[in-house]
N, C-alpha and C positions, 0 to 999 in steps of 0.2 A: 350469239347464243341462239339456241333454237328451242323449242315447247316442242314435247310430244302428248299429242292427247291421247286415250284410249276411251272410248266413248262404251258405255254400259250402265247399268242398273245396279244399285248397290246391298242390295237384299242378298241373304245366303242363299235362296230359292232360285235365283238370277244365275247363279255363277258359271251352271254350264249351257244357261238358253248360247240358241246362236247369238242374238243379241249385245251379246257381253262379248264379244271376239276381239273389240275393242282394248276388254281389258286385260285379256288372256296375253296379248303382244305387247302389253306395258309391262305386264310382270315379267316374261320373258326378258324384255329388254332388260331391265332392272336385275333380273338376277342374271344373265351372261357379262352385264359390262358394270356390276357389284355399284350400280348406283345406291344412294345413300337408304336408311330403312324409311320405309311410308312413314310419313306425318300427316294428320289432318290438318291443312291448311287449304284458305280460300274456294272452301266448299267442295273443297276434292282433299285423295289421299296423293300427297307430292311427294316427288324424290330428285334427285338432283347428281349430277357426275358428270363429266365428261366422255366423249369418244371423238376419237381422231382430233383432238384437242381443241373440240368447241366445247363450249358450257350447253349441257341438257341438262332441264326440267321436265319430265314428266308426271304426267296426271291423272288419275281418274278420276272424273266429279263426280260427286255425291250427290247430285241436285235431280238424278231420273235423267233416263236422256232425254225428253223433251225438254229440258230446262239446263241444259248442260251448257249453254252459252254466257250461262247466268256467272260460273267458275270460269270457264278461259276469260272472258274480258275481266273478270277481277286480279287476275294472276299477269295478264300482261299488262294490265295500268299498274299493277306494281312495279314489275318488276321490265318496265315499259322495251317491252319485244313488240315489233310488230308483227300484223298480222300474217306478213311476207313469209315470218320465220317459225310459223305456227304449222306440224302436222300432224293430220287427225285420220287416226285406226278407226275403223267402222264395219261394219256387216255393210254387201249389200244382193241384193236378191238378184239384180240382175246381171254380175259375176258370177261364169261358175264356179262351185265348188270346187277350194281348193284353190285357186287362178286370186291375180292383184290385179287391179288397176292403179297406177298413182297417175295422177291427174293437180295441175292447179288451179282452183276456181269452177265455177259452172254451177249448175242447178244442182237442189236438194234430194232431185228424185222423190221428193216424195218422206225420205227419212229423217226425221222427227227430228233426231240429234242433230244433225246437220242444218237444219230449218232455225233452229234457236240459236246455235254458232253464229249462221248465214244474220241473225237479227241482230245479234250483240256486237261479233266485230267485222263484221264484210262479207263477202264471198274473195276475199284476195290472199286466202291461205291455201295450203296443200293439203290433200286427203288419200288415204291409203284404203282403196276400196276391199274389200276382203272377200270373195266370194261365198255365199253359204246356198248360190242354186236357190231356185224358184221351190216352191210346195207341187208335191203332186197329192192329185187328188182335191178332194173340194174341202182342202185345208183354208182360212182363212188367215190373209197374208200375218196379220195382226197377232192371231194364234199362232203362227208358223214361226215366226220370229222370237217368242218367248216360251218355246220348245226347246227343252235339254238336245244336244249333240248327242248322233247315236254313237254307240263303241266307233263304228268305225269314222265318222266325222272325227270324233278327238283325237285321232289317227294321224288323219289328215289334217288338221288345224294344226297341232304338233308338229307337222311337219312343215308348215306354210312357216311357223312361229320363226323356226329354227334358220328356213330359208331368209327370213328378213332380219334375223341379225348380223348369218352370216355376209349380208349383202348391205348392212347398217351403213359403211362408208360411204357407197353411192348416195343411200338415202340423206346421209349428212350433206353433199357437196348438190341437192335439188337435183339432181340427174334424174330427174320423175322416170322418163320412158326406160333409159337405163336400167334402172332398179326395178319396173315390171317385168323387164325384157330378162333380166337376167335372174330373179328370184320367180319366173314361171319357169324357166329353162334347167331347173334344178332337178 
């Protein structure tokens, strides 16, 4: 079985910051492969189904992202996955726009979500870096981050979404570099 997180902020005000890109590709997932409808459980809204005939959980915690570590380790001591089989959807600045990185393990860079994850259950899960490009201008990174997508970002997010479902398989069988290589090449 595998966890997929999508890491964001759970306010209606939130919903199209970059920030939330996390959760934009958990609903996606969710509605291309008719995972089950959201429940609030273990401080997130879960869903659950299958692809490629592993068991997925998907998530997005309700806990803020700086405290979003607080729901994955509640959800895998339940339903005891480890951390191995845990991947997490995230913004990150120093991807550009539009562009993945998947990656397993390594530093938080800096991102919040990922720092509270990295405290609760390791740094030994996978993360699906999302690009959202640096700020120009003397935007502050903090501000820049909880800025709505302009028309044409949700464009282009739309389309990153689209690329990572249709390229889900790989993502199921941890073929990290695979699934970058081929959901950039789209």
């Amino acid at each position: 079985m595998l966890l997929f997180v999508g890491l964001g902020n759970p306010t209606p005000d939130s919903e199209k910051n970059r920030h939330n890109v996390g959760f934009k590709i958990i609903d996606t997932i969710n509605k291309e492969f008719g995972l089950t409808k959201q429940k609030p459980k273990f401080k997130g809204l879960l869903t659950t189904g299958n692809i490629d005939g592993k068991k997925i959980y998907a998530i997005k915690p309700l806990t803020f992202m700086n405290n979003s570590g607080v729901c994955i380790r509640e959800l895998i001591e339940y339903f005891k996955i480890d951390a191995e089989d845990v991947i997490v959807f995230h913004d990150d600045l120093d991807v550009e726009f539009g562009k993945i990185k998947a990656k397993f393990g390594g530093s938080s860079a800096g991102h919040n979500g990922i720092s509270s994850i990295d405290k609760f259950i390791g740094k030994d899960y996978s993360r699906v870096r999302i690009g959202i490009g640096k700020p120009k201008g003397n935007i502050n990174v903090a501000d820049y981050v909880l800025q709505n997508f302009d028309e044409d970002e949700i464009i282009g997010i739309e389309k990153i979404s689209k690329n990572i479902t249709e390229s889900i398989s790989i993502l199921v069988e941890k073929k990290l570099d695979l699934f970058s290589s081929t959901v950039n090449n789209k």
